[in-house]
N, C-alpha and C positions, 0 to 999 in steps of 0.2 A: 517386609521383604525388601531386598534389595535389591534392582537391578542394575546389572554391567553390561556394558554395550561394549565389546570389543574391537569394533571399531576404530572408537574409539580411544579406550582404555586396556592398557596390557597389566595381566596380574600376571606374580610367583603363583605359584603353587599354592605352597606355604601361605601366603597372605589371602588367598580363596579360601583355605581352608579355614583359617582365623576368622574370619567372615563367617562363613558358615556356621562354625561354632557359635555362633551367638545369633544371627537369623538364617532362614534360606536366601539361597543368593539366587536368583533370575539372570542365566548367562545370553547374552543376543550375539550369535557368530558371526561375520563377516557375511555368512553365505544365508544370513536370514532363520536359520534354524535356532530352536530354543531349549536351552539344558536348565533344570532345576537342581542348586545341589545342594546338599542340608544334612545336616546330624540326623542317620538313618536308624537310631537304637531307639530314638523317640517319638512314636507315630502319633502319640495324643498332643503333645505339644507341638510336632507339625502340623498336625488338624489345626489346632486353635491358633497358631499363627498366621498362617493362611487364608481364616475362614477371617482376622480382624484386617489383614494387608491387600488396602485400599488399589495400589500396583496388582497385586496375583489376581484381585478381584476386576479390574478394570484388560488384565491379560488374557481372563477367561472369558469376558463381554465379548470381547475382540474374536478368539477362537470360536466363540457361538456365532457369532454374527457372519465369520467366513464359508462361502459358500460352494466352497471348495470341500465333498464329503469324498470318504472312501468308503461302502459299503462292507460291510463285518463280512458277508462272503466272496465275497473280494480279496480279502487279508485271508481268511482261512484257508482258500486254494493256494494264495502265493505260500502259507507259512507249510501245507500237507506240500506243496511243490518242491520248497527248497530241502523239505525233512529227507522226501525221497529222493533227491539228488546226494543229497550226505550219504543217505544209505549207502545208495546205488558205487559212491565214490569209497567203501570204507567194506566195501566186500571184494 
């Protein structure tokens, strides 16, 4: 896998995508947030890419080791929250 760090590297489009094409790319935004993006027709060869790249393996040590949790009903109320605000907005 590849990572880009935006910071300090600007990609086209086009040339992410080329990337992608041939492994997953590891994007790092400016603002610390983390995008995965990869050829999505192939989920066994993203498994086994993944599961060999030493980077996605060393990104997910990091994510476990973060002690920063969001509790799963925590997300369910905000996700039932914002559902019925749609609603609420589309009647």
């Amino acid at each position: 896998m590849k990572t880009i760090d935006l910071k300090d590297e600007l990609l086209q489009l086009n040339d992410l995508i080329d990337l992608a094409r041939k492994e997953p790319v590891l994007l790092l935004s400016p603002d610390g947030k983390e995008f995965l993006i990869s050829e999505a027709d192939n989920f066994e060869k993203e498994v086994e890419t993944l599961r060999a790249s030493h980077s996605f393996q060393n990104f997910l040590d990091i994510r476990t080791a973060s002690k920063h949790r969001i509790p799963l009903e925590e997300i369910e109320r905000e996700i039932e929250k914002e559902l019925s605000e749609k609603e609420e907005r589309s009647v």
